[in-house]
C-alpha positions as CSV (number, residue, x, y, z in Angstrom):
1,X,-100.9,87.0,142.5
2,X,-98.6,87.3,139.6
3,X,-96.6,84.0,138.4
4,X,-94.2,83.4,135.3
5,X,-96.0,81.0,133.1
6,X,-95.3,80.3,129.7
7,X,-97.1,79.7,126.0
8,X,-95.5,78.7,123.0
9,X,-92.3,78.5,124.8
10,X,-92.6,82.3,125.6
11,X,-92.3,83.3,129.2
12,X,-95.2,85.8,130.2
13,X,-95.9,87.2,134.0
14,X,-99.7,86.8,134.5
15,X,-101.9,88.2,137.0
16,X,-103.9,85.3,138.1
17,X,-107.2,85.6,139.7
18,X,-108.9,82.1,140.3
19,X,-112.6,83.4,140.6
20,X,-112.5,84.8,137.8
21,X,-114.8,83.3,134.6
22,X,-112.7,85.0,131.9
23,X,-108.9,84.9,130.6
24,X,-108.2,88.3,129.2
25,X,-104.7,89.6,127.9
26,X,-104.0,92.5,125.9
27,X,-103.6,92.2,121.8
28,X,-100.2,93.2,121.9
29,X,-99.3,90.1,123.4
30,X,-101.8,88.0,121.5
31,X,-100.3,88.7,118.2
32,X,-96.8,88.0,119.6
33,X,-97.9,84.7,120.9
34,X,-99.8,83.2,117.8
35,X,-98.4,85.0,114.9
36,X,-97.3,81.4,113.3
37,X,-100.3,80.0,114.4
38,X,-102.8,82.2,112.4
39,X,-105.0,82.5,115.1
40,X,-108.0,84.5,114.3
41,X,-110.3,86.7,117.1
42,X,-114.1,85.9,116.7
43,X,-116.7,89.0,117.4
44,X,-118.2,88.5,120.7
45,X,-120.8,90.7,122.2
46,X,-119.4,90.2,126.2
47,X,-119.4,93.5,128.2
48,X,-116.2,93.6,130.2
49,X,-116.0,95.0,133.5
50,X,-113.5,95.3,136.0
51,X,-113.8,94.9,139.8
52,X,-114.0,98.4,139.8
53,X,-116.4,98.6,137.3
54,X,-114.4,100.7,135.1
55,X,-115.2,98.9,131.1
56,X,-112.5,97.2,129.4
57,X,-112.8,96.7,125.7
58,X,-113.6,93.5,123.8
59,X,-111.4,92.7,120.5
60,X,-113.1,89.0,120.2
61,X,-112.5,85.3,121.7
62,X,-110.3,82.7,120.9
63,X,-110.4,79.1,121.6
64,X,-106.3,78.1,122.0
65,X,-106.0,74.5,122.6
């Protein structure tokens, strides 16, 4: 299910999946979104698999309150 949501008063189209234990997005769209916030990605050893367990890769975590 995809639904327009928005952050920082940006409006992003998000692919929501409410099982799901993670919120991932791509770093394109991280920097654009907290660029005046100086939000910083933390190293993180999580293994990142799809449903079709194809790997997706890790940049870090960020706690965005």
């Amino acid at each position: 299910m995809y639904i327009p949501v928005y952050i920082n008063k940006m409006r992003v189209i998000a692919c929501t999946d409410t099982g799901s234990d993670l919120t991932i997005m791509q770093s394109s769209l991280f920097k654009k979104l907290f660029k005046h916030k100086n939000a910083q990605l933390k190293e993180n050893n999580v293994n990142i698999q799809s449903f079709s367990g194809n790997s997706i890769k890790n940049l870090g975590k960020c706690e965005i309150r």
